[in-house]
N, CA, C and O atoms as a Maestro MAE file, in Angstrom:
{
 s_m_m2io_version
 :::
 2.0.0
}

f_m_ct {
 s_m_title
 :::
 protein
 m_atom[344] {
  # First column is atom index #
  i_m_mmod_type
  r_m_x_coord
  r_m_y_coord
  r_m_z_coord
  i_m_residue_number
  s_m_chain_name
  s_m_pdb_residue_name
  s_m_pdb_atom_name
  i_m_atomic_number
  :::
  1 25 161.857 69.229 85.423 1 A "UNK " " N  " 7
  2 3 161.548 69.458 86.816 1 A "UNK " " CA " 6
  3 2 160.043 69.268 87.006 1 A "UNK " " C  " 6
  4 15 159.289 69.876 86.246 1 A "UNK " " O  " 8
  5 25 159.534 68.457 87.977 2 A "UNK " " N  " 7
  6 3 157.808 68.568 88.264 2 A "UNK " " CA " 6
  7 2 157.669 69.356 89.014 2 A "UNK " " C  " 6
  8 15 158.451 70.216 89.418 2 A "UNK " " O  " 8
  9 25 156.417 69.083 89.332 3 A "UNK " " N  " 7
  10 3 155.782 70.442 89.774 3 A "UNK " " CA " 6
  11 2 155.939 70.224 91.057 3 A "UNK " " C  " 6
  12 15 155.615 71.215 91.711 3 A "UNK " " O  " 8
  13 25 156.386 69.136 91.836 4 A "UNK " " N  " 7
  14 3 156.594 69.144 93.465 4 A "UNK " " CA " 6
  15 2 157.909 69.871 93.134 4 A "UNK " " C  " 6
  16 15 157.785 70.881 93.826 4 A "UNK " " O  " 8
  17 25 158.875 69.963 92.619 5 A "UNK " " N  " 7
  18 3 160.501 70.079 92.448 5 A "UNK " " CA " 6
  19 2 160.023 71.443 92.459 5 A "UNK " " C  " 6
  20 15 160.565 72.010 93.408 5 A "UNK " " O  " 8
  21 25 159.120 72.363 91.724 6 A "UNK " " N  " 7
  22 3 158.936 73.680 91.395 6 A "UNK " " CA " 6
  23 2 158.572 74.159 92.773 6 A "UNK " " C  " 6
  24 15 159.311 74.867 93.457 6 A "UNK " " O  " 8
  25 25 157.446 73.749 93.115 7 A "UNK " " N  " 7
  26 3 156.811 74.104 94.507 7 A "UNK " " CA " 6
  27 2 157.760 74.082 95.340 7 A "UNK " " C  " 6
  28 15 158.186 75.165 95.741 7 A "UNK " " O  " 8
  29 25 158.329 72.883 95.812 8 A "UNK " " N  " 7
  30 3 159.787 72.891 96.865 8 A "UNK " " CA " 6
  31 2 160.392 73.865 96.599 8 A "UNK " " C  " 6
  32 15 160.397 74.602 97.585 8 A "UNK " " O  " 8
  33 25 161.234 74.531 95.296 9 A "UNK " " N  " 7
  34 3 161.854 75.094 94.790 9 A "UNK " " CA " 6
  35 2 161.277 76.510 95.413 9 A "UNK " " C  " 6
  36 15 162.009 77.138 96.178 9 A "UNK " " O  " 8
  37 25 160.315 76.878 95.172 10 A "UNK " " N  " 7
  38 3 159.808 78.205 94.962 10 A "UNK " " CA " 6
  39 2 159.406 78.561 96.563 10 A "UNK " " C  " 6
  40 15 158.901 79.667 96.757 10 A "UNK " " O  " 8
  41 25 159.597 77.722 97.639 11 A "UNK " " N  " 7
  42 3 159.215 77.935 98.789 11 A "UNK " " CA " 6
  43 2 160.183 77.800 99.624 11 A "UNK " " C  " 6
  44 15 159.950 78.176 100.773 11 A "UNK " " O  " 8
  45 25 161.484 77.259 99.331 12 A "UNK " " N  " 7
  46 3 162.405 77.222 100.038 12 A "UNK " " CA " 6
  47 2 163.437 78.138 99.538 12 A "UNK " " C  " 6
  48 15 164.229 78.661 100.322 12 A "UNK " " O  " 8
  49 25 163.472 78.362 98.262 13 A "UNK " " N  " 7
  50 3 164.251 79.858 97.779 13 A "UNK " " CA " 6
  51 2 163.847 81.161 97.661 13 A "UNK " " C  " 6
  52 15 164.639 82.095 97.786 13 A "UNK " " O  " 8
  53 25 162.470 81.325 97.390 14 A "UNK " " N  " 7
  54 3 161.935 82.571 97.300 14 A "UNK " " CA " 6
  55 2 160.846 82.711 98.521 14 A "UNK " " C  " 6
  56 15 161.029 83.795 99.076 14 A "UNK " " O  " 8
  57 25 160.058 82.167 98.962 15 A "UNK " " N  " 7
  58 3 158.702 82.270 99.599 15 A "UNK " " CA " 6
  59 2 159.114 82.528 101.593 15 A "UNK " " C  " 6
  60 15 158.736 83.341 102.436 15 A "UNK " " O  " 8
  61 25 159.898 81.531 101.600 16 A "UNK " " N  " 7
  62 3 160.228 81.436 102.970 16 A "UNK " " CA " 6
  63 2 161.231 82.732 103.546 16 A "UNK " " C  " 6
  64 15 161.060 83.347 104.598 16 A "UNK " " O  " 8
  65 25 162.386 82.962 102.474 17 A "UNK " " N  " 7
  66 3 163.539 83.838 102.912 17 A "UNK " " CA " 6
  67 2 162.010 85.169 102.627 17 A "UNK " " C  " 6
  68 15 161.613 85.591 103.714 17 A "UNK " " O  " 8
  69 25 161.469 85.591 101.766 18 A "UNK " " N  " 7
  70 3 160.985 86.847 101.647 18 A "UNK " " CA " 6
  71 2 160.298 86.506 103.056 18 A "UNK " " C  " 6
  72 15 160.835 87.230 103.894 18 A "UNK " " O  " 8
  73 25 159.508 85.846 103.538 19 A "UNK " " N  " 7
  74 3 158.543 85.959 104.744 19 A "UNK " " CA " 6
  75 2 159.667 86.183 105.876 19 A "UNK " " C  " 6
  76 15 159.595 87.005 106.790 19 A "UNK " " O  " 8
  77 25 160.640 85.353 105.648 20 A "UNK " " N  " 7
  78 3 161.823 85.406 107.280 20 A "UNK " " CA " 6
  79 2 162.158 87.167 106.985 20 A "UNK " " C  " 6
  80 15 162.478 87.863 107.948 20 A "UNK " " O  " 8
  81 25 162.073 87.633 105.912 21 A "UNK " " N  " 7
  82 3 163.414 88.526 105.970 21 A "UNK " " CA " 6
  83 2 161.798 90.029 106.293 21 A "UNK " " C  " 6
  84 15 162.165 90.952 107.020 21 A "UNK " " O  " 8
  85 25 160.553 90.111 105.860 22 A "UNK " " N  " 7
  86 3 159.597 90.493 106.243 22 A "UNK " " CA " 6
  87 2 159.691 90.315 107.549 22 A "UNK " " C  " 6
  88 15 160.442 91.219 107.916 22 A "UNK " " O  " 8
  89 25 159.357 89.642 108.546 23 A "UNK " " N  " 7
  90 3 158.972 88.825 109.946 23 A "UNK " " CA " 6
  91 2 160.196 89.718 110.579 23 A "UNK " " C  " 6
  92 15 159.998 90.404 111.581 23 A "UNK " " O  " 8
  93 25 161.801 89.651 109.764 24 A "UNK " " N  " 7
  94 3 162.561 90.788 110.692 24 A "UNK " " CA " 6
  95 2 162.763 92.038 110.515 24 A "UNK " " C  " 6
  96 15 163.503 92.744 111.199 24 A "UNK " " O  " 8
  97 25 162.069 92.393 109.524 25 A "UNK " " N  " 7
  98 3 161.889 94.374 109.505 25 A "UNK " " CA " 6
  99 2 160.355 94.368 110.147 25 A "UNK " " C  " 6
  100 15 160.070 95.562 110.050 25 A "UNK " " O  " 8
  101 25 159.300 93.772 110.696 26 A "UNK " " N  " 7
  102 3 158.584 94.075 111.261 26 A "UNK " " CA " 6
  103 2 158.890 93.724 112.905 26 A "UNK " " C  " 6
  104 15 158.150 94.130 113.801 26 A "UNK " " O  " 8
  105 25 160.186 92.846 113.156 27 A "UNK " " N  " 7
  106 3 160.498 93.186 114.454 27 A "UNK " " CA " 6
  107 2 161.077 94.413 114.849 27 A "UNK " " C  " 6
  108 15 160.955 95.003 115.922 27 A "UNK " " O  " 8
  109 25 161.900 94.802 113.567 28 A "UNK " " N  " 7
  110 3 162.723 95.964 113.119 28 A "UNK " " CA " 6
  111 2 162.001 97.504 113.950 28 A "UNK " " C  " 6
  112 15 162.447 98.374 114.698 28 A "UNK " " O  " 8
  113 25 160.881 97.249 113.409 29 A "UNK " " N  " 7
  114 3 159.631 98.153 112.854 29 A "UNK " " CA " 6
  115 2 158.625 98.404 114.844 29 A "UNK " " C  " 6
  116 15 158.035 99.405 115.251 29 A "UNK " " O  " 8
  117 25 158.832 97.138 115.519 30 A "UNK " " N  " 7
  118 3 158.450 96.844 116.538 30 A "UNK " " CA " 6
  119 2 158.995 97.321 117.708 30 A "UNK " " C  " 6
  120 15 158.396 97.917 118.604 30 A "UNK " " O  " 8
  121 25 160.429 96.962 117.644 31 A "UNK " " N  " 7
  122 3 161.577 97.390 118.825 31 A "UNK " " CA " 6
  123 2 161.992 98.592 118.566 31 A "UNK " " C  " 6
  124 15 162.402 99.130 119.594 31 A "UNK " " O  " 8
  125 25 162.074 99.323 117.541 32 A "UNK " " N  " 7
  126 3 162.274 101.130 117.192 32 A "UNK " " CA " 6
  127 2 161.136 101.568 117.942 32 A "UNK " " C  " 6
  128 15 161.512 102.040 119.016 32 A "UNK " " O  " 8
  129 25 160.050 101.593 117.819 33 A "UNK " " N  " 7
  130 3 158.573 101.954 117.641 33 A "UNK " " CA " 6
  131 2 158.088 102.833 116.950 33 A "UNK " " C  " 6
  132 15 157.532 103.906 117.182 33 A "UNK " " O  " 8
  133 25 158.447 102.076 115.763 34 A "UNK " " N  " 7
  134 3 157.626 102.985 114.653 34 A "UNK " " CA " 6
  135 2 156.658 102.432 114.055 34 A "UNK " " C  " 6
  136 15 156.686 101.268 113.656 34 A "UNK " " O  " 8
  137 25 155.159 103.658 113.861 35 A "UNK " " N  " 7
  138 3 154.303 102.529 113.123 35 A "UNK " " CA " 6
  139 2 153.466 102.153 114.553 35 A "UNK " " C  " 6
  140 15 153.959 101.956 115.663 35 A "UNK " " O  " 8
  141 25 152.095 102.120 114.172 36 A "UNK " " N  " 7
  142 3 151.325 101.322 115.017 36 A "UNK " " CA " 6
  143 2 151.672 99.647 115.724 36 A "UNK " " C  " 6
  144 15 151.502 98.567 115.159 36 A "UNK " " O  " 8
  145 25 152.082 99.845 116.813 37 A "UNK " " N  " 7
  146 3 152.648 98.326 117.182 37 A "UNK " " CA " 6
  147 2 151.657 97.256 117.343 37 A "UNK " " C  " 6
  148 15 152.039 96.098 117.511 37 A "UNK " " O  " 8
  149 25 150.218 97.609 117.299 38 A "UNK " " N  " 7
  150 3 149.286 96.483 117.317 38 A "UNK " " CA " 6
  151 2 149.080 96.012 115.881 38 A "UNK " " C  " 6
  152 15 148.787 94.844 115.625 38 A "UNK " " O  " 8
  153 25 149.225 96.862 115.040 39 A "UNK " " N  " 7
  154 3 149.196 96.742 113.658 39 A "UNK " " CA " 6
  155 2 149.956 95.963 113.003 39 A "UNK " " C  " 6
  156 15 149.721 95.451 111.908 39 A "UNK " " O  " 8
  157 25 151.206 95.817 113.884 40 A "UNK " " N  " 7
  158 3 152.831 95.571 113.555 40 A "UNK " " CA " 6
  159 2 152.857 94.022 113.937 40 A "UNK " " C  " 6
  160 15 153.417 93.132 113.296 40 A "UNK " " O  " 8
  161 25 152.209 93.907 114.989 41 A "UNK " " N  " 7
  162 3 152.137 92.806 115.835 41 A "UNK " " CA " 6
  163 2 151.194 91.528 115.314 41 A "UNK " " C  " 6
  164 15 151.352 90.318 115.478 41 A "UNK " " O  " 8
  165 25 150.361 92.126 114.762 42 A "UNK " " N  " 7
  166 3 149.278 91.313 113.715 42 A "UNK " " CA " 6
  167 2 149.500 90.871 112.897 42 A "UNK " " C  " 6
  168 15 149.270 89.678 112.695 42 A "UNK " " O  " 8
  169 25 150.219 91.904 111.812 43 A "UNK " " N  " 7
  170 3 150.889 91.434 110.805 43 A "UNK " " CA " 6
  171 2 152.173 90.202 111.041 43 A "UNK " " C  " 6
  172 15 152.246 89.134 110.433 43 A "UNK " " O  " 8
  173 25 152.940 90.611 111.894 44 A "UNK " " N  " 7
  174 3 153.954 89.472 112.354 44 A "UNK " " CA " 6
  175 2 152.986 88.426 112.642 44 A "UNK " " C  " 6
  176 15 153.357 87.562 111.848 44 A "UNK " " O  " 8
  177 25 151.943 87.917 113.286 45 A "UNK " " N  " 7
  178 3 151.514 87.186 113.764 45 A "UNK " " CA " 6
  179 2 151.022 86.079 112.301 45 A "UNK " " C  " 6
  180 15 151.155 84.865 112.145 45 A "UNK " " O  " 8
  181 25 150.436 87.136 111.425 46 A "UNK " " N  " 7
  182 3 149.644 86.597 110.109 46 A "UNK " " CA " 6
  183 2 151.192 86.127 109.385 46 A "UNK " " C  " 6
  184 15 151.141 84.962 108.992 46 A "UNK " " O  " 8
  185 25 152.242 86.652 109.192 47 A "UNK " " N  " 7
  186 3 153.360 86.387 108.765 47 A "UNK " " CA " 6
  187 2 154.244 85.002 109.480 47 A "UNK " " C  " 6
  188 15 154.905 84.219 108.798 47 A "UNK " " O  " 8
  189 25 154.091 84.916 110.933 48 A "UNK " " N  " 7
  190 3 154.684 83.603 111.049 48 A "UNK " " CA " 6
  191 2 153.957 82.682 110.803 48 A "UNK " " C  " 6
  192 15 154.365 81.574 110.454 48 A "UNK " " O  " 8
  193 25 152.347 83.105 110.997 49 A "UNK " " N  " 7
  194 3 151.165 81.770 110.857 49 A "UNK " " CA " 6
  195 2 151.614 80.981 108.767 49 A "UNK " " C  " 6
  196 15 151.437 79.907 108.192 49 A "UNK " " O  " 8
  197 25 152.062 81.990 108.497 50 A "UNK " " N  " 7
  198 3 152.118 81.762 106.905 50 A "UNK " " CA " 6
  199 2 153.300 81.375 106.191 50 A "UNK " " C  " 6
  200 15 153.316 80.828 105.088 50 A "UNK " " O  " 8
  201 25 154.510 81.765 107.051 51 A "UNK " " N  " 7
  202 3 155.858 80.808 107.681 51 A "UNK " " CA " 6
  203 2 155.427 79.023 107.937 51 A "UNK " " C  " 6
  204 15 155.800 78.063 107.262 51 A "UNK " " O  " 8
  205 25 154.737 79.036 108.866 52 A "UNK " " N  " 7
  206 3 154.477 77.515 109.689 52 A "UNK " " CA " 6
  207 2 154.176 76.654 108.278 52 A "UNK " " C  " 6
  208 15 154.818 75.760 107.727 52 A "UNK " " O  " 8
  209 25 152.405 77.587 107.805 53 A "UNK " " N  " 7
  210 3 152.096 76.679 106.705 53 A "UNK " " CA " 6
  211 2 152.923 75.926 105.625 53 A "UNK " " C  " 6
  212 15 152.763 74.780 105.205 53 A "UNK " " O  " 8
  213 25 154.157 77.170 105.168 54 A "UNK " " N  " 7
  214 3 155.357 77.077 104.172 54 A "UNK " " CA " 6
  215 2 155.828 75.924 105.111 54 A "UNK " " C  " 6
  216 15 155.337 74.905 104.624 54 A "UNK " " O  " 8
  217 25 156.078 75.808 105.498 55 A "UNK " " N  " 7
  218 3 157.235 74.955 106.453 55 A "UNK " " CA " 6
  219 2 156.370 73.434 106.434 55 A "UNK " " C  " 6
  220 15 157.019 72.397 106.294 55 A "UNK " " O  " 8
  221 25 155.197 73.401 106.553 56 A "UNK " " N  " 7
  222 3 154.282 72.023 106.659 56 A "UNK " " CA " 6
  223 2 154.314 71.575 105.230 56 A "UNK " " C  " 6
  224 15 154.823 70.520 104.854 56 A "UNK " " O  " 8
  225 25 153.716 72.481 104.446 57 A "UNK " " N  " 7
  226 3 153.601 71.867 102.916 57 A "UNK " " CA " 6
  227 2 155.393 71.517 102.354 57 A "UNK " " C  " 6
  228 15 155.494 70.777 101.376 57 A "UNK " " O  " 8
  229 25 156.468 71.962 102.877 58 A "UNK " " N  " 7
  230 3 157.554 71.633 102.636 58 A "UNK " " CA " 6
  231 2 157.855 69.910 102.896 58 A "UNK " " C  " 6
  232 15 158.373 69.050 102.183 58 A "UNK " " O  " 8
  233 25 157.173 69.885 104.474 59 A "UNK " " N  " 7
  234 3 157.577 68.503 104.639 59 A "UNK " " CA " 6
  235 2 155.970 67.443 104.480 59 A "UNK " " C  " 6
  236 15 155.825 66.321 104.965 59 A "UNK " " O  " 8
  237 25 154.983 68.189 103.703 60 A "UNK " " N  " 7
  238 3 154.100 66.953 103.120 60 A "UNK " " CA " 6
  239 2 154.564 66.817 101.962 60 A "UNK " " C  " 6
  240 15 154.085 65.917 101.273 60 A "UNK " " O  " 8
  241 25 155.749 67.763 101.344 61 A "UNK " " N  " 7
  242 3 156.428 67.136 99.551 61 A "UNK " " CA " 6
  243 2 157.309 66.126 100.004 61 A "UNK " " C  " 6
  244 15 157.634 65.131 99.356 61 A "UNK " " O  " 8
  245 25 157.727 66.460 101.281 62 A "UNK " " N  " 7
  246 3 159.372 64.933 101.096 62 A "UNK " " CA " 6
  247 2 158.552 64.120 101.873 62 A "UNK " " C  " 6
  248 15 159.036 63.074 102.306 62 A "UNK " " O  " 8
  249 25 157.380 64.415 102.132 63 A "UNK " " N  " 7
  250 3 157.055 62.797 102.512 63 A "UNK " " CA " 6
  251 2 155.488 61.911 101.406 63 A "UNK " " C  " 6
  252 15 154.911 60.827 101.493 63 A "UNK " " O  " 8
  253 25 155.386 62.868 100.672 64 A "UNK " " N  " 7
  254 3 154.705 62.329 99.434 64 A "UNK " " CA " 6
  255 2 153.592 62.496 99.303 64 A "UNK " " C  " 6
  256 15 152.844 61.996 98.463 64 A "UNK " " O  " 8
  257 25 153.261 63.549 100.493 65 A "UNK " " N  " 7
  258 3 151.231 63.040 100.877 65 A "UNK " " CA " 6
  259 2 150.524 64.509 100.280 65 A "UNK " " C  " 6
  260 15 149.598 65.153 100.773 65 A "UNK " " O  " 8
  261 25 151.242 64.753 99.156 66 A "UNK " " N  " 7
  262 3 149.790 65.625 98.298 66 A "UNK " " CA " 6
  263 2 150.293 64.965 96.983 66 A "UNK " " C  " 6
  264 15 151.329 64.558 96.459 66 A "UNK " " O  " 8
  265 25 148.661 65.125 96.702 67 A "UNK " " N  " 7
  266 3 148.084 65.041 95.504 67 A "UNK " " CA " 6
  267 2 148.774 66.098 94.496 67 A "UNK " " C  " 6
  268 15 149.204 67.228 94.731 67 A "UNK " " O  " 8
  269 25 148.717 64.991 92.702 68 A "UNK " " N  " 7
  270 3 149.877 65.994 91.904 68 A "UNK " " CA " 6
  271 2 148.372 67.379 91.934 68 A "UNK " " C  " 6
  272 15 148.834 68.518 92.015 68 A "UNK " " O  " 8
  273 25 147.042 67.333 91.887 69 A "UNK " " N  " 7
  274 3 146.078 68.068 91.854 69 A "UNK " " CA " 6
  275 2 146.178 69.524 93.213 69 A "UNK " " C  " 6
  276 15 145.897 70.713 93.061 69 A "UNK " " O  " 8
  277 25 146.677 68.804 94.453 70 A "UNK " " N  " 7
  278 3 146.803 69.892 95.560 70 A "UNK " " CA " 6
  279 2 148.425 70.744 94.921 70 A "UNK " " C  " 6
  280 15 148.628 71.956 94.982 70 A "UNK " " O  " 8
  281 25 149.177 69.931 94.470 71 A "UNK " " N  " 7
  282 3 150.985 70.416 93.964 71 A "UNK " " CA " 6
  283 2 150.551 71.676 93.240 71 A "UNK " " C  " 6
  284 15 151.022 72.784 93.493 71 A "UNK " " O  " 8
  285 25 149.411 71.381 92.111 72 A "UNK " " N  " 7
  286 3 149.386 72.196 90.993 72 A "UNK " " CA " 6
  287 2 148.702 73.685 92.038 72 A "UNK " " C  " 6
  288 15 149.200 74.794 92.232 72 A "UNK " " O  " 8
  289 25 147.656 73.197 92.434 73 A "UNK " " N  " 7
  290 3 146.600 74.231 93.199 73 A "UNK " " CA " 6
  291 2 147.687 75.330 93.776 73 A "UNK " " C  " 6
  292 15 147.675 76.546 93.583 73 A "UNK " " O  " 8
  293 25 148.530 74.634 94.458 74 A "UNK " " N  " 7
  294 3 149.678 75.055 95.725 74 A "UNK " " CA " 6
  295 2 150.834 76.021 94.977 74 A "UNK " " C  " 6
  296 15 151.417 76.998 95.446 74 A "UNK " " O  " 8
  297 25 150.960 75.396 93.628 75 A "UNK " " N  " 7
  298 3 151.955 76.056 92.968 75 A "UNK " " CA " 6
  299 2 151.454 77.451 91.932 75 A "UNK " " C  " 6
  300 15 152.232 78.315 91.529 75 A "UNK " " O  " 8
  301 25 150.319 77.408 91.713 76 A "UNK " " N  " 7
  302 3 149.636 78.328 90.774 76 A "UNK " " CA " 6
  303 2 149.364 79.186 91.688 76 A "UNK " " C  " 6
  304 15 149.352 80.382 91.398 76 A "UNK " " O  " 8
  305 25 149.096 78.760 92.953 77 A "UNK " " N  " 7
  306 3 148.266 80.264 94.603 77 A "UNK " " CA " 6
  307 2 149.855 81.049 94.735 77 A "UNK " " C  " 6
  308 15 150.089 82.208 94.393 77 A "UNK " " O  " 8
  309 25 150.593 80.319 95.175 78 A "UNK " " N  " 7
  310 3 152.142 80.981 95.611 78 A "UNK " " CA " 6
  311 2 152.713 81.491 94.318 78 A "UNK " " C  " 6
  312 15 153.413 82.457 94.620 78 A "UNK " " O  " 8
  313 25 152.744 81.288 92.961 79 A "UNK " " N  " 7
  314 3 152.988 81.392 91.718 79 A "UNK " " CA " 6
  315 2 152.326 83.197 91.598 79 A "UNK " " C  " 6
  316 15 152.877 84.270 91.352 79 A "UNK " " O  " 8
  317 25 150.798 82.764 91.939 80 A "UNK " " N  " 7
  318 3 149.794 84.071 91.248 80 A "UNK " " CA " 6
  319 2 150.564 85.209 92.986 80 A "UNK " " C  " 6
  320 15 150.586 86.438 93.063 80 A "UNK " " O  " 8
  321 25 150.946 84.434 93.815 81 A "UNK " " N  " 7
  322 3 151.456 85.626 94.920 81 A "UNK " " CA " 6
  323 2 152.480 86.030 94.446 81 A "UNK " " C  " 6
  324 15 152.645 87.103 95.026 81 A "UNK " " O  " 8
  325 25 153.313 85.888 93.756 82 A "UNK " " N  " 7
  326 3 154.746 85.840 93.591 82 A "UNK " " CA " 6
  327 2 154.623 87.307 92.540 82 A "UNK " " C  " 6
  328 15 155.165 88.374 92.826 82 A "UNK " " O  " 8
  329 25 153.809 87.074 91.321 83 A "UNK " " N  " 7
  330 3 153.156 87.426 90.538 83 A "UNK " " CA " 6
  331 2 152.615 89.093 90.811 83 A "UNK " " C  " 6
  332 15 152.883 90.086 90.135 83 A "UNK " " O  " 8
  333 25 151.592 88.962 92.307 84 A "UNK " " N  " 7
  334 3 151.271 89.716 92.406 84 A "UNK " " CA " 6
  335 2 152.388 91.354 93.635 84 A "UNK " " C  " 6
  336 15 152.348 92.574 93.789 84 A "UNK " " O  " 8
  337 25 152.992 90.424 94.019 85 A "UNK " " N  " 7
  338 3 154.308 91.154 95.165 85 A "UNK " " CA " 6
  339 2 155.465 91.696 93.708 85 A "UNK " " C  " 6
  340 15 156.414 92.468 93.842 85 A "UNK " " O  " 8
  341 25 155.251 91.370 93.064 86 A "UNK " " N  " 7
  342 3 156.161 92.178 91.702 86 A "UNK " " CA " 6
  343 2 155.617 93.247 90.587 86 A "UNK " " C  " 6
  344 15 156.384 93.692 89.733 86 A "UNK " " O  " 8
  :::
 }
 m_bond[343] {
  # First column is bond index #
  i_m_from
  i_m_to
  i_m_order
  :::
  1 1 2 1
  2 2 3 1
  3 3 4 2
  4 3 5 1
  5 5 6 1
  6 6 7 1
  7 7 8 2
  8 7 9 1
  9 9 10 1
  10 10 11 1
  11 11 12 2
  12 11 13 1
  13 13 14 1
  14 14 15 1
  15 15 16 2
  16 15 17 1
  17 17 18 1
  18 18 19 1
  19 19 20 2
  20 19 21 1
  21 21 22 1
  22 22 23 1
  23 23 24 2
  24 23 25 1
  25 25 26 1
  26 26 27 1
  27 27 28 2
  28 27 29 1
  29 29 30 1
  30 30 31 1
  31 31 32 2
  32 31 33 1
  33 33 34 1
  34 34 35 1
  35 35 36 2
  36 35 37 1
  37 37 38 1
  38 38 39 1
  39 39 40 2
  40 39 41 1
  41 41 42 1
  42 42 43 1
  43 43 44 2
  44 43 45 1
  45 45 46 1
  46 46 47 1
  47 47 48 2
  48 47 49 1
  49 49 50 1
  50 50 51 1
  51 51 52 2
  52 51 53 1
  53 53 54 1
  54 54 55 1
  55 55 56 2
  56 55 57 1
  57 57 58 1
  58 58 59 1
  59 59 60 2
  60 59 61 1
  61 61 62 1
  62 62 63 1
  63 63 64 2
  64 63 65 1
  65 65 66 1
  66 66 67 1
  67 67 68 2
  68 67 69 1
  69 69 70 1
  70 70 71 1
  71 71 72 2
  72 71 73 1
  73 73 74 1
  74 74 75 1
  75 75 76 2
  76 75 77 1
  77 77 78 1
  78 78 79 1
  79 79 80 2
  80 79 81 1
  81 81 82 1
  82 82 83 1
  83 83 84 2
  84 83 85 1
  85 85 86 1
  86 86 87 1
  87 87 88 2
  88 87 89 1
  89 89 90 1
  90 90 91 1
  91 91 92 2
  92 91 93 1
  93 93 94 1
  94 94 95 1
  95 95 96 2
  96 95 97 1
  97 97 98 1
  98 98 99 1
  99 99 100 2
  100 99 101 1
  101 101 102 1
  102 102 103 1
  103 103 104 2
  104 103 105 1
  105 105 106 1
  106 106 107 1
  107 107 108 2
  108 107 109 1
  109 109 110 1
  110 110 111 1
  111 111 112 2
  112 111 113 1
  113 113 114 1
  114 114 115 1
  115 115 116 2
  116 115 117 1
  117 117 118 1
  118 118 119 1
  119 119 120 2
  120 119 121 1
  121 121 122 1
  122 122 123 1
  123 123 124 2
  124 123 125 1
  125 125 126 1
  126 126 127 1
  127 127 128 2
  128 127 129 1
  129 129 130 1
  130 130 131 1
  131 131 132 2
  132 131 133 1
  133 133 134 1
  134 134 135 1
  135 135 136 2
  136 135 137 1
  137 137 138 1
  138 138 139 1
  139 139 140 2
  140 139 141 1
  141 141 142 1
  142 142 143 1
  143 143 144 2
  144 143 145 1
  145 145 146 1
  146 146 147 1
  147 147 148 2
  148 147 149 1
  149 149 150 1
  150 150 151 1
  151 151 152 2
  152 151 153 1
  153 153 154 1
  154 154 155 1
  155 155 156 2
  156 155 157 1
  157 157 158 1
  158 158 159 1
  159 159 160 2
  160 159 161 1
  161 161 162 1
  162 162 163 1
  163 163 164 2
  164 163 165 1
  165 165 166 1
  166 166 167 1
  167 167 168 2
  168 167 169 1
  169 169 170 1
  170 170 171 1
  171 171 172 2
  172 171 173 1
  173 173 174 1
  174 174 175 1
  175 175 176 2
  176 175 177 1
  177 177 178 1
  178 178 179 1
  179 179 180 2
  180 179 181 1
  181 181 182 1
  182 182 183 1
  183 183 184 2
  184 183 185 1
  185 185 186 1
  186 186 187 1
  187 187 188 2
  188 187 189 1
  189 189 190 1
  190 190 191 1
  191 191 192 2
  192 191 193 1
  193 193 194 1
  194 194 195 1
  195 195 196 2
  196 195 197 1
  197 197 198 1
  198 198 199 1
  199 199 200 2
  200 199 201 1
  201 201 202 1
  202 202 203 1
  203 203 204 2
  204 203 205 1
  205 205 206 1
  206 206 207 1
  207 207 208 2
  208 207 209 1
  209 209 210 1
  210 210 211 1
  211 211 212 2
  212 211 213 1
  213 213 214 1
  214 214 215 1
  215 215 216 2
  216 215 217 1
  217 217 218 1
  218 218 219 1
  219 219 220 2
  220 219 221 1
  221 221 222 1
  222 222 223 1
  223 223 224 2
  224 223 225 1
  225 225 226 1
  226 226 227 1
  227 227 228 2
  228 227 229 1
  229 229 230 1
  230 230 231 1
  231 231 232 2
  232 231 233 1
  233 233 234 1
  234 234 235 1
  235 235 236 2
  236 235 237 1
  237 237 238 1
  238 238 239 1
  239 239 240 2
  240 239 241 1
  241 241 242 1
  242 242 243 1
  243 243 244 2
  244 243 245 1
  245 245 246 1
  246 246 247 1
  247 247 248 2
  248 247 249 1
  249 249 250 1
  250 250 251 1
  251 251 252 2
  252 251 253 1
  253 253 254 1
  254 254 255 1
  255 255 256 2
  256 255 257 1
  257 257 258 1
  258 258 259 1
  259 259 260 2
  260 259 261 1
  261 261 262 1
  262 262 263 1
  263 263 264 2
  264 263 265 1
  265 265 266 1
  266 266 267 1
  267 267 268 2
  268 267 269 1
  269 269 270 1
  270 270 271 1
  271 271 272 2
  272 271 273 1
  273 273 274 1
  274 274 275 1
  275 275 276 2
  276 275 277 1
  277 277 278 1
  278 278 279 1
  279 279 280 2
  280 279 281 1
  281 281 282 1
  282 282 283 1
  283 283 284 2
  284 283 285 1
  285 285 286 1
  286 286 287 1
  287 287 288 2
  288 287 289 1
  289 289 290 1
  290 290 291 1
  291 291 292 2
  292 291 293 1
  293 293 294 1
  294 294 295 1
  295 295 296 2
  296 295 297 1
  297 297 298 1
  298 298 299 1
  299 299 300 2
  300 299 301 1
  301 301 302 1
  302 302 303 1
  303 303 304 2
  304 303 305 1
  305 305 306 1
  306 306 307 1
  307 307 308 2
  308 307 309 1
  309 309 310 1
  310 310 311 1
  311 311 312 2
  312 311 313 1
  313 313 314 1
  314 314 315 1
  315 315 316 2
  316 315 317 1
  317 317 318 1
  318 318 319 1
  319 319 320 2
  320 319 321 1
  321 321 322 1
  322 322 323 1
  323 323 324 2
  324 323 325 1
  325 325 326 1
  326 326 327 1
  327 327 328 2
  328 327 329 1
  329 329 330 1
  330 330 331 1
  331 331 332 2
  332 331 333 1
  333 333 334 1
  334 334 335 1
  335 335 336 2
  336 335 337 1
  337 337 338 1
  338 338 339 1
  339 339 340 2
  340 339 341 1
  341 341 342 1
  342 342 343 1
  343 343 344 2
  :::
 }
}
């Protein structure tokens, strides 16, 4: 497997569902009102902005336009997050 196959891999099975499934216990968290809702609201905000990115670097792998140097960078940052959320 290369390291685009890993990266794809690791952002469409693990990276994206944890952010979607985050993004809906902080709507969760929003429509109850529990918890500071500006706080709540920020965080959702920083959480879909970080959704979008996942979602862009998904479709610069199927269309070829990073570098195997940005793949590695991309896969070792989300790798060392993965890393650090465990």
């Amino acid at each position: 497997m290369t390291s685009k196959d890993k990266l794809h891999v690791l952002l469409e099975k693990d990276i994206i569902p944890d952010l979607e499934s985050a993004i809906d216990e902080l709507f969760e968290e929003i429509n109850d009102g529990n918890g500071d809702i500006k706080e709540h609201k920020e965080d959702l905000d920083e959480l879909r902005d970080m959704r979008t990115e996942c979602f862009a670097i998904l479709e610069e792998i199927k269309r070829d336009e990073l570098s195997d140097e940005e793949v590695e960078e991309l896969l070792a940052e989300f790798t060392d997050m993965r890393n650090f959320e465990e």
